[in-house]
Structures are given as structure tokens and as C-alpha cells.
C-alpha positions as CSV (number, residue, x, y, z in Angstrom):
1,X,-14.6,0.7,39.3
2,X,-14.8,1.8,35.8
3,X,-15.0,5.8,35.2
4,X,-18.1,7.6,34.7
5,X,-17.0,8.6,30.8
6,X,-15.5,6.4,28.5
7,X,-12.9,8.2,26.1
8,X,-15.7,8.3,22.6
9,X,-14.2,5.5,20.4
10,X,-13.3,8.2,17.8
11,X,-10.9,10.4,19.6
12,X,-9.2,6.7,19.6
13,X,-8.7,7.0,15.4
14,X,-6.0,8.7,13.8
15,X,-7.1,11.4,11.7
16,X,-6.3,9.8,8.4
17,X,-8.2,6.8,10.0
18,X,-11.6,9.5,10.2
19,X,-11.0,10.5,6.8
20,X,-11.5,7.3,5.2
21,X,-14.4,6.4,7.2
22,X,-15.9,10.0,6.1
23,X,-15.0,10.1,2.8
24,X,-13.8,6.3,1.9
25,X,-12.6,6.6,-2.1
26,X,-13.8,2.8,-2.9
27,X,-17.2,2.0,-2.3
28,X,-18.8,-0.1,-4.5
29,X,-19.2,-3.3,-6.3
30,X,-18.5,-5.1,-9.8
31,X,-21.0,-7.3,-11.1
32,X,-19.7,-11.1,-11.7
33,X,-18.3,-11.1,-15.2
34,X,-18.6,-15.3,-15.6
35,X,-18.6,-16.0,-19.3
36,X,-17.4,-12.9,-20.7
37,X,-15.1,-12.8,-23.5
38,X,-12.2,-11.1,-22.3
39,X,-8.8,-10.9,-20.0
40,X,-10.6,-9.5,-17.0
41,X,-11.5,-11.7,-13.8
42,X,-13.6,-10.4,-11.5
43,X,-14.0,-12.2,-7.6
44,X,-15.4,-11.1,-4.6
45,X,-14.3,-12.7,-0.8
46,X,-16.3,-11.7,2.3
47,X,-15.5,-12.3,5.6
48,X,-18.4,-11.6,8.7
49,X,-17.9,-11.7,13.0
50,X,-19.5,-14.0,14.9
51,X,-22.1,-11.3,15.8
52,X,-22.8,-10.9,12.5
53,X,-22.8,-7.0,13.1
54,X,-19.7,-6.6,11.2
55,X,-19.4,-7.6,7.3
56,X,-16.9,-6.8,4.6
57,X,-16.8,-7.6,0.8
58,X,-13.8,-6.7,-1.1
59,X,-14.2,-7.4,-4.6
60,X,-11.3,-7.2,-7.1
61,X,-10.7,-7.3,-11.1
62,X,-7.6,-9.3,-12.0
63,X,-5.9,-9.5,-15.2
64,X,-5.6,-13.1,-16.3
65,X,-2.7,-12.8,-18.5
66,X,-0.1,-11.4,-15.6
67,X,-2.6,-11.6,-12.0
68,X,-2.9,-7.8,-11.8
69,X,-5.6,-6.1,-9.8
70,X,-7.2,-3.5,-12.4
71,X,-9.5,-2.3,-9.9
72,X,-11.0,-3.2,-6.6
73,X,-13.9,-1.8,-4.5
74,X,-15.4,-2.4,-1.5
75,X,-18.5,-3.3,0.8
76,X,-18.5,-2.8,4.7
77,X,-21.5,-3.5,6.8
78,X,-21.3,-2.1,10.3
79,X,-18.9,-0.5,12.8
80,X,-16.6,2.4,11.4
81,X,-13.4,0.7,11.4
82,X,-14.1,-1.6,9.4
83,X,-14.9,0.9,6.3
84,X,-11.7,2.7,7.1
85,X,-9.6,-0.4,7.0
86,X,-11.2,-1.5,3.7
87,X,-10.8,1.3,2.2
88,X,-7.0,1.6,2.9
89,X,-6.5,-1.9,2.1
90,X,-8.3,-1.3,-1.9
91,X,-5.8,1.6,-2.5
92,X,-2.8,-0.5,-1.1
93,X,-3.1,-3.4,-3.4
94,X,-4.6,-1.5,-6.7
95,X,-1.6,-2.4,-9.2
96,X,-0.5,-5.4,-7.5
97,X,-0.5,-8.9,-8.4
98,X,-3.0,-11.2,-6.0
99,X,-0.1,-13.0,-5.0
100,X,1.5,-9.1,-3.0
101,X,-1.9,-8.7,-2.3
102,X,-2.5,-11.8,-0.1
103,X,1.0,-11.2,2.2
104,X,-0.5,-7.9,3.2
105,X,-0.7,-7.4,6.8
106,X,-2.7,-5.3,9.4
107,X,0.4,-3.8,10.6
108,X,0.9,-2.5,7.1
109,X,-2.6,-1.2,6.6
110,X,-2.4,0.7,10.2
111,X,1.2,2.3,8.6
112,X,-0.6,3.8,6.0
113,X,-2.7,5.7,8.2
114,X,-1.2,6.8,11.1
115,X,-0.8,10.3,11.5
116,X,2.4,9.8,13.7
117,X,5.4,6.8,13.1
118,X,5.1,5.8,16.7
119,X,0.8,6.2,17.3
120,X,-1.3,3.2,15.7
121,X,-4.4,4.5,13.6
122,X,-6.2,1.5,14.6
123,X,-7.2,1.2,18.8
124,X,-6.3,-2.2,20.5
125,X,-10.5,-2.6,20.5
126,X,-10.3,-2.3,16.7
127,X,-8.0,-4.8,15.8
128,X,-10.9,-7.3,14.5
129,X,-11.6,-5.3,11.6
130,X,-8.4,-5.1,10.1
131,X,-8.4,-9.0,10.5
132,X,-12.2,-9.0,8.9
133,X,-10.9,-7.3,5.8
134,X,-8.0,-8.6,5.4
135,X,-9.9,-12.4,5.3
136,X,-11.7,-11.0,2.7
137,X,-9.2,-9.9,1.0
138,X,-7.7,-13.2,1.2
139,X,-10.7,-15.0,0.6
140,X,-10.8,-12.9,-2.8
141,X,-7.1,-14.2,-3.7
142,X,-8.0,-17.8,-3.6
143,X,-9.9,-17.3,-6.6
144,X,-7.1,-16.3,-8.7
145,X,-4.4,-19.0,-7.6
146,X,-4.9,-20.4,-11.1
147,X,-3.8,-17.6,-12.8
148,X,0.2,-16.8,-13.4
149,X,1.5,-13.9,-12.1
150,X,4.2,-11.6,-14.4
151,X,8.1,-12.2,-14.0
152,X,8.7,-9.9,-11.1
153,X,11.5,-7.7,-13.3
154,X,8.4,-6.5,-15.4
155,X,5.9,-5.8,-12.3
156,X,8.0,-3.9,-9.7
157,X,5.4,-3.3,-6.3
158,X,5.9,0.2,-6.3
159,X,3.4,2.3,-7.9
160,X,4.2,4.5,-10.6
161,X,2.9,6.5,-13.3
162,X,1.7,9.2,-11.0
163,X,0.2,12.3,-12.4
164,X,1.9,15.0,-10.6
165,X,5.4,16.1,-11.0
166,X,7.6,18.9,-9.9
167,X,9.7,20.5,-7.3
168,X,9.1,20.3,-3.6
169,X,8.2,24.1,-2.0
170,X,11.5,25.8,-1.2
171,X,13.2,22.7,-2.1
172,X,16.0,25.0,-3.1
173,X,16.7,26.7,0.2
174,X,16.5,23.5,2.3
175,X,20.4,22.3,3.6
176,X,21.7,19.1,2.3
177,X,20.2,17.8,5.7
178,X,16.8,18.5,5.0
179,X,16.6,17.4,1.6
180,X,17.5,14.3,2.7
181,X,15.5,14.1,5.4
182,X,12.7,14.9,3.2
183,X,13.5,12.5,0.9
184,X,13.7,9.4,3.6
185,X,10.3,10.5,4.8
186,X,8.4,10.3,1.0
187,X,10.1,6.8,0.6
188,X,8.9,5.6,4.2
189,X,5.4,6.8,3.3
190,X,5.0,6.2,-0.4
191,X,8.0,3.5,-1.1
192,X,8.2,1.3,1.7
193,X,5.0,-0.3,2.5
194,X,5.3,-1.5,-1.1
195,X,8.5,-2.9,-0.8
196,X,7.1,-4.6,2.3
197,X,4.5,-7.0,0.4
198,X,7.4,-8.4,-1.3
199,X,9.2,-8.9,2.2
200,X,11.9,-6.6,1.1
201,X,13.4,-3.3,2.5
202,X,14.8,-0.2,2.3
203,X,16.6,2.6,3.4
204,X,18.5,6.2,1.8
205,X,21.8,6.7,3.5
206,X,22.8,9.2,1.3
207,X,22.0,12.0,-1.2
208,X,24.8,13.4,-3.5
209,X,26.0,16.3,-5.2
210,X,22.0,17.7,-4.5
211,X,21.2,15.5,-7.3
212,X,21.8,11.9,-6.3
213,X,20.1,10.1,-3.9
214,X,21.4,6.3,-2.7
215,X,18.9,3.6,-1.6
216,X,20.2,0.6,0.1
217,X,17.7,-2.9,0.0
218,X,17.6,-5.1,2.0
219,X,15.8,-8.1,2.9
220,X,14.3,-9.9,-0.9
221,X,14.8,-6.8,-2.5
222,X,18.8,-7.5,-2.8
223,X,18.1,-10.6,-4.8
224,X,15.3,-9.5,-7.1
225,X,16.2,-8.4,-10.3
226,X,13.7,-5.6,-10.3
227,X,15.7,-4.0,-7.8
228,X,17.8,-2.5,-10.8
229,X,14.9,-2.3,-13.2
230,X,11.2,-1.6,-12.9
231,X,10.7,-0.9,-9.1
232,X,14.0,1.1,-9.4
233,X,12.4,3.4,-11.9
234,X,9.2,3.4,-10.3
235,X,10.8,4.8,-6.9
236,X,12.8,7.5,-9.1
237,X,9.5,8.2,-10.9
238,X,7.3,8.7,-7.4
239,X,10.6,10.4,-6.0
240,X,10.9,13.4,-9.2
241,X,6.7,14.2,-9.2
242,X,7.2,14.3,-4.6
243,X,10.8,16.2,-4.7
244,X,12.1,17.3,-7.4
245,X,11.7,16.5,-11.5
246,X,15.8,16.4,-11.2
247,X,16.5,13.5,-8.8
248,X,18.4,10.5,-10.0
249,X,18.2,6.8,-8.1
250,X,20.9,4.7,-7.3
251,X,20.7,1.5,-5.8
252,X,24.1,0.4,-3.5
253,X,25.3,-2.3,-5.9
254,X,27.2,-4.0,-2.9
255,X,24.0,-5.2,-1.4
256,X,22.7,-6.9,-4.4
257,X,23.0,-10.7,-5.0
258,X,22.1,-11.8,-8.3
């Protein structure tokens, strides 16, 4: 016998989850550019239910010369999920190639918004929407196999360039403990799922002398040069404007095999 009230499906939803679908940061479109003298691609993919209720368009601009998304927006017909996963999914692959883009999964996209490690964003019931948008996503990527992607030493998949910098609150009264406790948990949230769409890894076992923090790769990380190069400074760069302006990166050279 089922109960009398059914749990509302939004008390289901993290609350990062509710506020993409409130306030989603990539609604929109770009008009097809077919013909246009320039470097800039832009493709669209769509993916619908068999209801029909549900329908997402993700479009994206790729660079032609190296496969980079420029920009992306989206276009999400129906239930709320679906705008919520969309819109995570546009700020996870801004800056990638197409080809980091395409091995994104739902259990990446549901990371990005949980409020807790251990509590999915997403409910089971919801699960088909990160699939729709992630086939459209897909669907988008198809359209760019033709165009090379940029020697992986010069394209690291870790943002960079933020805008902020400076020192973490207190940051100065926190035990050697703490910092590095705090410095595991910006790399987990702001590092990691990066790494991830390369099928790499990785992990900070230690933090020196309050100055020097060690990352260990793992998985294709350890054989990619950009481990030493442009995601290395990109992952020092995100970890100086989070922590502290200070911080220096060093990768475990044991683990690397090239």
C-alpha cells in the first residue's frame, strides 16, 4: 500500500542541484555560423524521451585549430532535472577539448553537485536526465571528430586562469592538519573531476614546510607529460587564488612514467 504523501521530488535534490535549476548560468543559444570566415565552429546535439516531455539542446563553439570549447549554452525543455544537469554539464566542459568533453559521465556531473561526498544530488527517479544531456552533449561532439585536438602538454584539463587570488580566512592559525585537510578538499572539488575526463587521478599525501604541497597521480595522469607542465601549473594556479598566493606544487616524480 503506497503512503498517503509522497516525499515532494525537490526535498530529493541537493541544494547545489536547486540552485542550478533556480538560477542555471547557461541558458541560451548560438546561431549556426556555416560559412563564416573564421576559426570558430559552432554545433548543436539534442537528445528527447520517448514521451517527448523532456528535451535538451547543448550547443557548443569549438575552436578548429586545437578542438576547444570557447563557449557552450544550453536548452532544456521540461522536468527540472534536466536544466540542472545541463547546466552543470556546460560549466564542466567550458575549456575542454570535445574529445574530454565526450568521456564525461553522469557520475561526474552528480559530483559536482552534491552537497555531501557520500549523498547523490541527482534521485534514483532522475537518473534519465543526466543520460538526456549527456547524449546531447555527445551528439554535439560528433560534429567535431574532424577537427585535431592540441598536444595534451599544451592543453592540461584543469581550468585555470581564475580571477581571484589570495589567502584562505585564518589560513595562518590553522595546524599543519588542517591546512592540509583544506587543501585535499579544494583539489577533490575543483581538481579532480578534471583530472577524471582524462581517466587520470589524484591525491595530496603531504604538505611541507607550510609551503609545499605533494600531489601523487595516478591512473593516465603518471604517463602524460602535462603532468609536469600545464595541468601542473594550472593546479598550483587554482590552489594559490583558493589557499594561499604562497603555495608551491610538486608532483611525486616516482609515479611518473615517461
Amino acid at each position: 500500500m503506497k503512503p498517503f504523501l509522497e516525499p515532494y521530488p525537490w526535498a530529493t535534490y541537493s541544494n547545489l542541484l536547486v540552485e542550478r535549476i533556480l538560477s542555471p548560468r547557461n541558458v541560451g543559444f548560438f546561431n549556426s555560423n556555416k560559412g563564416a570566415q573564421q576559426e570558430m565552429r559552432v554545433v548543436a546535439g539534442e537528445s528527447q524521451d520517448s514521451t517527448r516531455e523532456n528535451h535538451v539542446i547543448i550547443y557548443l563553439v569549438i575552436d578548429e585549430t586545437d578542438g576547444i570549447i570557447a563557449d557552450v549554452k544550453f536548452q532544456a525543455f521540461g522536468e527540472s532535472p534536466l536544466i540542472g544537469a545541463a547546466d552543470a554539464i556546460c560549466d564542466i566542459i567550458l575549456r575542454k577539448n570535445y574529445d574530454q568533453a565526450r568521456r564525461l559521465t553522469a557520475e561526474l556531473v552528480d559530483k559536482k553537485l552534491r552537497d555531501f561526498d557520500h549523498t547523490p544530488a541527482f534521485p534514483k527517479s532522475s537518473a534519465h536526465h543526466l543520460n538526456l544531456a549527456l547524449e546531447a552533449l555527445d551528439t554535439a561532439c560528433e560534429k567535431c571528430l574532424d577537427i585535431p585536438i592540441s598536444d595534451p602538454s599544451y592543453s592540461p584539463p584543469v581550468p585555470s586562469h581564475l580571477q581571484s587570488t589570495g589567502e584562505y580566512p585564518e589560513w595562518s592559525i590553522l595546524s599543519s592538519t588542517e591546512k592540509l585537510e583544506l587543501i585535499r578538499k579544494v583539489v577533490k572539488e575543483e581538481v579532480q573531476p578534471y583530472i577524471e575526463l582524462d581517466a587520470g587521478g589524484i591525491e595530496v599525501p603531504e604538505f611541507k614546510n607550510d609551503i609545499e604541497v605533494v600531489i601523487a597521480y595516478q591512473g593516465a595522469c603518471t604517463t602524460c607529460p602535462s603532468s609536469t607542465g600545464a595541468t601542473l601549473s594550472a593546479i598550483q594556479e587554482i590552489l594559490r587564488a583558493r589557499v594561499h598566493p604562497h603555495l608551491i606544487v610538486k608532483p611525486d616524480l616516482s609515479l611518473l612514467s615517461f
